[in-house]
N, C-alpha and C positions, 0 to 999 in steps of 0.2 A: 367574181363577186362585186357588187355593185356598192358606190359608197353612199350614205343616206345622207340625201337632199332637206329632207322634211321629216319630222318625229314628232311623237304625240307623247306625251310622259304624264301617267298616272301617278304619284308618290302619297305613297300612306308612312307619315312620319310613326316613330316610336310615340311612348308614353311622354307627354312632355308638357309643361304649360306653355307652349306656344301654337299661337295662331297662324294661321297662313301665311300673313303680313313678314311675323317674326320668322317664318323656314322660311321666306321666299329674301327674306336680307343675308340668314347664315347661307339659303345657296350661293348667294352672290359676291360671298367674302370666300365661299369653297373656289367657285369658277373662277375667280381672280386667283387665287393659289394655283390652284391646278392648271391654269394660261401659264402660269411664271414658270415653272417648272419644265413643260413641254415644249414652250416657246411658239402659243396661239392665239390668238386673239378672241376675245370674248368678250358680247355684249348682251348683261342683263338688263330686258323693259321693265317698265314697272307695272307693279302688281296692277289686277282690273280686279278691284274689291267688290265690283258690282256682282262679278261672280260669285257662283258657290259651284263649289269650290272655290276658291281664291286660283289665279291663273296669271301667268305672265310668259314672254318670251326670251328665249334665251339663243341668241347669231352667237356660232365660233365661226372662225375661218382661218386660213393659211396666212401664216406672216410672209408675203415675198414681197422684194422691194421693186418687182416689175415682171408682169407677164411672163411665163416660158415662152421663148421664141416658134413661134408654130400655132401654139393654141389658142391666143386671144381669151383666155383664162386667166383669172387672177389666183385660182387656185383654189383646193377644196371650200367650200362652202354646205354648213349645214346649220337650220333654223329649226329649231323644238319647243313644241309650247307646251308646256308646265301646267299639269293641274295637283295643288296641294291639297289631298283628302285628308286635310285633319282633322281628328276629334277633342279638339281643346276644347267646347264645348261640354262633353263627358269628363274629362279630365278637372275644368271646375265645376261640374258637377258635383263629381263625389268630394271634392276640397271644401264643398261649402261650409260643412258642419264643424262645431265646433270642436274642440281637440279630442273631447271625452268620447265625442260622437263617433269621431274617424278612429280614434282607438279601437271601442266595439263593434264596430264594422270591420274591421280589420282583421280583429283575432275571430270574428263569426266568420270571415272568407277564410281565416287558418284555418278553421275546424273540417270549411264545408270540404276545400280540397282535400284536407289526410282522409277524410269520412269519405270521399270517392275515389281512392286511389291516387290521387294525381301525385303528391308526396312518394307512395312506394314505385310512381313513373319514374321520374324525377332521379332518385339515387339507382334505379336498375341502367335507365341511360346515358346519367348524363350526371354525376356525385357532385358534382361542381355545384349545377344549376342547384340541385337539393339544398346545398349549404347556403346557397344566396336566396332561395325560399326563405329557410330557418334564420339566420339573422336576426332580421327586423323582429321577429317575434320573439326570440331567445333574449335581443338585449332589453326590450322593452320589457319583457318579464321581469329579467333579471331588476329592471328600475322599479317596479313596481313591489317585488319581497323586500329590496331596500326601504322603499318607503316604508312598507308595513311596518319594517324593523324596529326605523327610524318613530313614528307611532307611539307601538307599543313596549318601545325603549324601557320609562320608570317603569311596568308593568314586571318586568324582566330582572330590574333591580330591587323590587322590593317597596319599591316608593309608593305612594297611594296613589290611587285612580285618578285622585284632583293632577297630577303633574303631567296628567297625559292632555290638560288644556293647554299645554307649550310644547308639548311633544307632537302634538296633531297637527298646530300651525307649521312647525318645524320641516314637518316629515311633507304637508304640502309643499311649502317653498323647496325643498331639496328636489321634487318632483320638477315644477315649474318653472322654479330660475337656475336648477342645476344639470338635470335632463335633459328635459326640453332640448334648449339650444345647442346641449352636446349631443343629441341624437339629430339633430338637422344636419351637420355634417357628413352624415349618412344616409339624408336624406328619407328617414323613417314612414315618418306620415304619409310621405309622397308614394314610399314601396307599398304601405297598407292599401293607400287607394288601385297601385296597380295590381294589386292583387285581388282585390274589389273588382273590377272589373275584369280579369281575367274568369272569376267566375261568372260573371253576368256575358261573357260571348262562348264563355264555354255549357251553360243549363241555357241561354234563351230566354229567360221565363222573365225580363224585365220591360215591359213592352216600352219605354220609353229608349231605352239601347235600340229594339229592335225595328220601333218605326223611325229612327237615324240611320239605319241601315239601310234601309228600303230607299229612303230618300237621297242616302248618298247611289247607291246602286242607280236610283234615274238618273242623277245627273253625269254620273260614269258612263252612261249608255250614252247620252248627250255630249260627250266628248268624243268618244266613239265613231262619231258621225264624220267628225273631220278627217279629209283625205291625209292617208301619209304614205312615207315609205316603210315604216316600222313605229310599233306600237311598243314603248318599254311600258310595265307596270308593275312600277319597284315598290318596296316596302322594305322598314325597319323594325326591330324589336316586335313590340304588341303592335304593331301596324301591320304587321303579318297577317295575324289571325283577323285584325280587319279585312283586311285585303281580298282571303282566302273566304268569308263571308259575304264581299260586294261583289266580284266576282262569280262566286258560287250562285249565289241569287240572278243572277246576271245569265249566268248557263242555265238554270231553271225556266227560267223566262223565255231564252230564247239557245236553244242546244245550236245554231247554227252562227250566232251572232257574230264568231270572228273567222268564217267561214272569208277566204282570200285575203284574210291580214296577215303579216306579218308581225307575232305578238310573242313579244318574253315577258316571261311572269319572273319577277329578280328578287328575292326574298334575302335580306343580310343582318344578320346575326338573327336570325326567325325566332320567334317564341309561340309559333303557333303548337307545338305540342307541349306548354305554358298550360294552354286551352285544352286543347283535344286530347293529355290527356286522362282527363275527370272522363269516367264511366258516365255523367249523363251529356257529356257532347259528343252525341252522334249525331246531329245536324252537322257541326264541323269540320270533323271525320269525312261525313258523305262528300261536303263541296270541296274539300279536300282530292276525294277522289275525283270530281267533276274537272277539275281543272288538269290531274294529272293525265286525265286521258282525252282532253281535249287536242284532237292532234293537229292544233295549230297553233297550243301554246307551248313556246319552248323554256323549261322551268331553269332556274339557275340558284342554288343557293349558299350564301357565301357564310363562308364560315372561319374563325380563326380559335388558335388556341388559346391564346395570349385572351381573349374574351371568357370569364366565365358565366356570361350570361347569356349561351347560348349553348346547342346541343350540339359540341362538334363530333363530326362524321357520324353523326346518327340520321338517317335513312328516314327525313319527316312522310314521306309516303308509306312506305312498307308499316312503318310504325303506327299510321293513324288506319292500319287496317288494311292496307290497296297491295300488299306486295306482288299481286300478278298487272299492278299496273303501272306503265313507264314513269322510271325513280326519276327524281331530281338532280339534275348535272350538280355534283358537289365541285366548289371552288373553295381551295383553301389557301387563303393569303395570312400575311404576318405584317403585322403593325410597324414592325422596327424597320421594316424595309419602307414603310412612307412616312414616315420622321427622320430626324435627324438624333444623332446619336443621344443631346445635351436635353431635347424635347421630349422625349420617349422615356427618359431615366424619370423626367419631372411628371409624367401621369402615369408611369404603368403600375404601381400601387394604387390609380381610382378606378374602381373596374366601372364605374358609368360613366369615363370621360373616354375611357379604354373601349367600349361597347360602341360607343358615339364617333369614334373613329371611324366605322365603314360610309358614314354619309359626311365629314369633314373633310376639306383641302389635304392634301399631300405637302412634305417642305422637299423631298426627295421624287423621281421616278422610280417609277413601282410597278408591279404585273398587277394593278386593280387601284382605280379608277375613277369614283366614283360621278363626276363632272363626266367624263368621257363616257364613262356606262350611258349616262341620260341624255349627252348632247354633243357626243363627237364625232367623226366623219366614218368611224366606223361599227357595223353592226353590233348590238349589246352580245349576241350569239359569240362572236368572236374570240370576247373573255375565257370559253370556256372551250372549243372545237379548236383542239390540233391541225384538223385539214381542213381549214380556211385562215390560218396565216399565211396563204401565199399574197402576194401584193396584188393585187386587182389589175387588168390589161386597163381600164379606165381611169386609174386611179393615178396621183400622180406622184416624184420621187418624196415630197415628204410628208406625204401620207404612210406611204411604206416604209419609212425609218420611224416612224409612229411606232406601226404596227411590229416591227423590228425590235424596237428597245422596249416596249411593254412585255414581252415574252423570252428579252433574252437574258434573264437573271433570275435567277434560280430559285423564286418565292412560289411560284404558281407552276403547280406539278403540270406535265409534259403529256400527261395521259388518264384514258377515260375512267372513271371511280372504279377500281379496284378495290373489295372485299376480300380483310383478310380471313384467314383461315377460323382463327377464333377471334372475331371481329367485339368483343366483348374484352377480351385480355389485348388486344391492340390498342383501343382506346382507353383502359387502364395504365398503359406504357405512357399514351400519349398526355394524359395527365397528371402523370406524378416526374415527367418531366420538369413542370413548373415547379415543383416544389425545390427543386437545387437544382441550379445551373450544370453542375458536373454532369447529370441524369443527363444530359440535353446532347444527343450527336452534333446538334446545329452549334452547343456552345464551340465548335472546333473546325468550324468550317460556313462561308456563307457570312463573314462579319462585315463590317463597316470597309471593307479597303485597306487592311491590315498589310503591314510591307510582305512580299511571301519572294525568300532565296533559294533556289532550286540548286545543288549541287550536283551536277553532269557527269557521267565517269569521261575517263581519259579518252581521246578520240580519233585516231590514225591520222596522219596526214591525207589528202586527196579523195576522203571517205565520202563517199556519192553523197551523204545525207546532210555533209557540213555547206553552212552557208544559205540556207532553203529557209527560206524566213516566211515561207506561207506556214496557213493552220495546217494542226497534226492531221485532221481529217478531210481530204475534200469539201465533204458534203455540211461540214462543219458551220453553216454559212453562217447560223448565228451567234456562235463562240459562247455558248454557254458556261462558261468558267467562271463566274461571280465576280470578276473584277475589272470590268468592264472601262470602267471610268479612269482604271492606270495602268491599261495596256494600249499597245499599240497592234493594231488588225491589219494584216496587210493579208488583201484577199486575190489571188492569182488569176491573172487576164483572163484564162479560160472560163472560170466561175464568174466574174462579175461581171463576161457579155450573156450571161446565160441570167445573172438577175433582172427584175421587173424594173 
């Protein structure tokens, strides 16, 4: 396996008010993070805003303090250039209006999704995602019968009609200066509009969405053009079901387009079936299926549980209709393993700082990535194929202790998606895990580096097996035991002339 020289990186950010400018600074504060951590160097350019997309370059390289003797190499070297597809643009699109506006926009996209199904999607696969629908629209409700209440208060007491002219003023301000700003916290208004547009990529039918589509789609082909070793084209949240639209349009156009590329399609925390699925996107659905059976894109989609704003281990292909067409590699990582203990206590009560996590810095190493996904010495494929962690014959020793310590702790399962038997009451298990820690097997194993004393039975003098201070297994090479950081590996001559 060869390590990548050159990379082209698509990135369709989540719902968000930020502009290209803004995700191309937060990547630049993640790649500093994730350098410190690994111990690589990393150099982000600056943005070229002449583009559209917004684009810039991002060099990592090998920290050595002098050539390996022999190669006249300074060591891994790999250069990725970045293009950010965002739709800030749509995003203060819909923010234009004023508060009353975004309201009844909001509650008319409530309606349209439960009116097409997408709500009884929602709690069939994914109960979590259902509740973080309902929310916004439960508590804004809820502030609105208060108002009413607050209203027609003296009505209720008996007092005359005249007293509801300070009852009305009342009952506004409790709205305005009471609400309000306690519903930003939660970021309300913002979830209306995302939901606003989730229906507007799930019917199509808004042609200003869909001639931005088109136009991001040209210029995605226009990136395209440039030579690489490998093409990442990652996405977050609602940048998914964009994603899954510039792309798809993209396979329309042209069915052979990434014909001798080398292309992942990398989807983390996905909400395309957010979109696809309301009963009228079947545009979605289709380039949905277009992508999945394009057999030279390799699909990867990352998933955790600790997120519920996303559909873990639910099957976005099979589900958007395709099930006789190749599924999507599920990768499931865990938040607490790229934090640090004191960081992770202080956001895992926000679940949109907690969602935001698959495309922020690590404080910890971790089996995922997301700096490394887009710009590191090795293939984004790697994240998820068992049999290509072996070290590359080209590659050099630390690269392969890279590729070594992303896989050898025991966040990022060992093998290919296994379905369980009643895969419906599995992911019931796996979410009412959250609700108490006791529920949880992981609460008992897999922690922070916990002291762990092994008591030995008693052991004959001379007993062949005393004194052997290699691993219990031969073949053991990565030591898989989760506590890596406070043990001591001592790996036996005969094994470690046989490593890369």
């Amino acid at each position: 396996m060869k390590l990548i020289e050159k990379r082209v990186v698509l990135h369709f950010p989540g719902f968000e008010p930020l502009d290209g400018v803004a995700h191309r600074a937060r990547y630049e504060r993640s790649a500093r993070q994730s350098a410190a951590v690994w111990g690589y160097s990393v150099e982000t350019g600056a943005a070229d805003e002449r583009s559209d997309p917004v684009s810039f370059e991002v060099r990592t390289a090998e920290r050595v303090a002098a050539p390996e003797v022999g190669t006249g190499s300074p060591g891994w070297q790999t250069k990725s250039r970045i293009h950010m597809v965002d739709h800030d643009i749509l995003v203060r699109k819909l923010r234009a209006g004023n508060t009353l506006s975004q309201i009844i926009a909001g509650f008319r996209s409530c309606a349209e999704i439960m009116f097409e199904g997408g709500m009884r999607g929602y709690f069939r696969h994914a109960w979590r995602f259902g509740l973080f629908f309902l929310f916004p629209f439960l508590l804004t409700a809820l502030a609105i019968v208060l108002t009413a209440q607050i209203a027609i208060m003296p009505y209720g007491l008996g007092f005359s009609p005249r007293h509801m002219l300070w009852s009305g003023p009342l009952a506004l301000c409790f709205f305005i200066f009471a609400f309000l700003p306690f519903s930003e916290r939660f970021h309300t208004l913002h979830l209306f509009a995302d939901w606003e547009m989730a229906v507007a990529l799930g019917r199509m039918d808004r042609a200003d969405f869909n001639g931005w589509l088109e136009d991001q789609a040209t210029a995605v082909r226009k990136a395209l053009d440039e030579e690489a070793d490998e093409y990442v084209i990652s996405s977050h949240s609602m940048g998914s079901s964009v994603a899954a639209h510039v792309i798809g349009i993209l396979l329309e156009r042209e069915p052979e387009i990434f014909k001798g590329k080398r292309v992942v399609f990398a989807t983390l925390g996905s909400a395309i079936l957010q979109c696809a699925l309301m009963s009228s996107a079947t545009l979605l659905r289709a380039r949905v299926g277009l992508i999945a059976r394009c057999p030279e894109i390799y699909w990867l989609d990352v998933q955790c549980l600790t997120d519920s704003i996303n559909f873990y281990k639910v099957p976005v292909v099979a589900v958007s209709g395709h099930a006789d067409a190749p599924q999507a590699k599920m990768i499931l990582i865990r938040v607490k393993q790229m934090l640090t203990r004191e960081h992770y206590r202080k956001i895992r009560k926000d679940q949109l700082r907690v969602h935001r996590q698959y495309v922020l810095g690590p404080d910890l190493q971790a089996p995922f990535d997301f700096t490394l996904l887009t710009c590191g010495p090795m293939p984004a494929s790697v994240f998820a194929d068992p049999d290509k962690r072996e070290c590359p014959a080209e590659g050099r020793a630390s690269s392969s202790g890279l590729r070594r310590a992303l896989f050898r702790r025991g966040g990022l399962q060992r093998q290919r998606v296994q379905y369980a038997a009643h895969i419906a009451l599995q992911r019931l298990v796996d979410h009412l895990v959250l609700l108490h820690t006791a529920l949880a097997a992981e609460g008992f194993g897999d922690d922070f580096g916990g002291v762990v004393i092994a008591v030995a039975r008693q052991i004959a003098d001379r007993h062949l097996g005393t004194g052997n201070p290699s691993l219990d297994h031969v073949f053991d090479i990565a030591g898989f035991h989760g506590h890596d950081r406070y043990s001591l590996r001592i790996i036996p001559q005969q094994v470690r002339r046989g490593l890369p």
